[in-house]
C-alpha positions, 0 to 999 in steps of 0.5 A, spaced: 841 657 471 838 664 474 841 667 467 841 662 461 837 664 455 832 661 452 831 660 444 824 658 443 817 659 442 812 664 447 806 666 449 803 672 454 797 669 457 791 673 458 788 669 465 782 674 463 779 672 457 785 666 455 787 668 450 795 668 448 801 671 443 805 667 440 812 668 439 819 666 437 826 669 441 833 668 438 838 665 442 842 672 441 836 675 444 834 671 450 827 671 452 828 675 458 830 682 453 824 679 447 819 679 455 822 686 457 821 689 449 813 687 450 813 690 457 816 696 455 811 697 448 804 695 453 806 699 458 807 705 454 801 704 449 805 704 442 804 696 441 804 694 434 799 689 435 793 692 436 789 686 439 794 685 444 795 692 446 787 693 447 787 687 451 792 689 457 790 696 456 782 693 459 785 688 463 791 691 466 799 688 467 796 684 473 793 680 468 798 677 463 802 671 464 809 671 460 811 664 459 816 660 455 812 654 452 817 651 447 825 651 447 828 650 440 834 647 440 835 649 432 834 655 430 832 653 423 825 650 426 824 656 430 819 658 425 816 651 424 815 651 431 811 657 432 807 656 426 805 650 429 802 654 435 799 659 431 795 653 427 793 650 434 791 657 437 789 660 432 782 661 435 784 663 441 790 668 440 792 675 439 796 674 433 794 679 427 799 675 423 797 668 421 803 666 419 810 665 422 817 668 422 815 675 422 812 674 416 807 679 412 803 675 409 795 674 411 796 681 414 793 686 409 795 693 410 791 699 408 793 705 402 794 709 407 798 704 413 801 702 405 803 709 404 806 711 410 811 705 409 813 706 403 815 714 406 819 711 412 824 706 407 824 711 403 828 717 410 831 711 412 836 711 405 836 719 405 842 722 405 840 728 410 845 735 408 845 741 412 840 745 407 835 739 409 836 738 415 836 746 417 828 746 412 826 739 416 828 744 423 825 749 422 818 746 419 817 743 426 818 750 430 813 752 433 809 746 434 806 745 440 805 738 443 799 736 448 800 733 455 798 726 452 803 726 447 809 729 451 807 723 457 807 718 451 814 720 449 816 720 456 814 713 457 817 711 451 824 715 453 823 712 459 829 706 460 832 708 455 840 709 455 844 714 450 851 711 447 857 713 448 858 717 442 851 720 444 853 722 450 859 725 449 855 729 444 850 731 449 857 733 454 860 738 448 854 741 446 852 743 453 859 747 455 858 753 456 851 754 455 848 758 460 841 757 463 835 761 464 832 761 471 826 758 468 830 752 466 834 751 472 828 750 475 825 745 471 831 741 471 830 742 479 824 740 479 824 733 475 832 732 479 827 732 486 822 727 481 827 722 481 831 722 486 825 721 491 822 716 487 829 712 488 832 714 494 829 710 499 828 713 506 829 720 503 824 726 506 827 732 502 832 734 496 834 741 495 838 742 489 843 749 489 845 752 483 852 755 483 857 758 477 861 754 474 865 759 469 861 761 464 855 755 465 849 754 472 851 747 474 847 744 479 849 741 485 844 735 489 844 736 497 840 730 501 837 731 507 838 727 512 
């Protein structure tokens, strides 16, 4: 079947050098989500793996080949499976971690890589009250980010898709706002940016603001 997912094991081939990345993928999951996961993180330079990253970066996307190369009927042997390719690959592969199941161990970790974890488990189970939150808000005003970090933000929001929840959130927050003539136009801009590269057969978008009681909504117009 064209959509059946697959529990197994993985590689994604360089045809370059012939290395591989060993991995295993839940039933739940399915390879076709674990393959798209990879992608997104290579493509946006932000792959935990190093080694993997450096490889596509040098290669290009054209180069690599992903594959399932072993279908695990039970999920209990899905780490013993991998742990066998690793073993027989483990001249040839990306795999900074040498054992199986998502395993730290034969990965060493600097203080500072240490450090940093011990920090994030420990904002993961805080508590944030508004008194925090205002503080945490107002130490990062002012902050400019360059070009190269606002276009990797931009390719790891890319693909990204906002809850329900999210979404209503975002609806309530921006009634009644009113927009400068600078934002209008930034959001004109980028609303041409992607209807032209969506819309096939389009030589023209032209987007007129109008009033909407109290806010500028915008209204796109395609030109035939």
């Amino acid at each position: 079947m064209k959509n059946k997912k697959i529990q197994g094991i993985y590689n994604i081939l360089s045809q370059v050098d012939g290395k591989v990345y060993i991995g295993q993928v839940h039933i739940n999951k399915g390879h076709k989500r674990r393959f798209y996961e990879h992608i997104t993180m290579l493509r946006g330079s932000y792959h935990y793996n190093k080694h993997l990253q450096n490889a596509w970066n040098k290669y290009g996307e054209a180069n690599f080949v992903f594959d399932i190369i072993e279908e695990v009927e039970n999920e209990m042997d899905l780490d013993a499976c991998e742990q066998k390719w690793l073993d027989s690959t483990q001249e040839y592969h990306y795999n900074i971690q040498k054992i199986a199941g998502g395993s730290v161990l034969g990965q060493k970790r600097t203080l500072t890589e240490i450090a940093k974890l011990n920090i994030f488990n420990a904002n993961k189970k805080r508590v944030w009250d508004d008194d925090a939150k205002k503080l945490l808000s107002n130490s990062l005003k002012g902050i400019k980010r360059d070009d190269a970090f606002k276009q990797k933000r931009r390719e790891i929001m890319l693909g990204s898709k906002a809850s329900e929840e999210t979404r209503k959130k975002q609806s309530i927050a921006l009634k009644g706002r009113i927009f400068s003539n600078e934002t209008i136009e930034k959001m004109r801009k980028s609303a041409i940016l992607r209807y032209k590269n969506k819309i096939v057969g389009v030589e023209n978008v032209i987007l007129y603001p109008y009033e909407n009681g109290n806010s500028t909504s915008l209204i796109i117009n395609k030109l035939k």
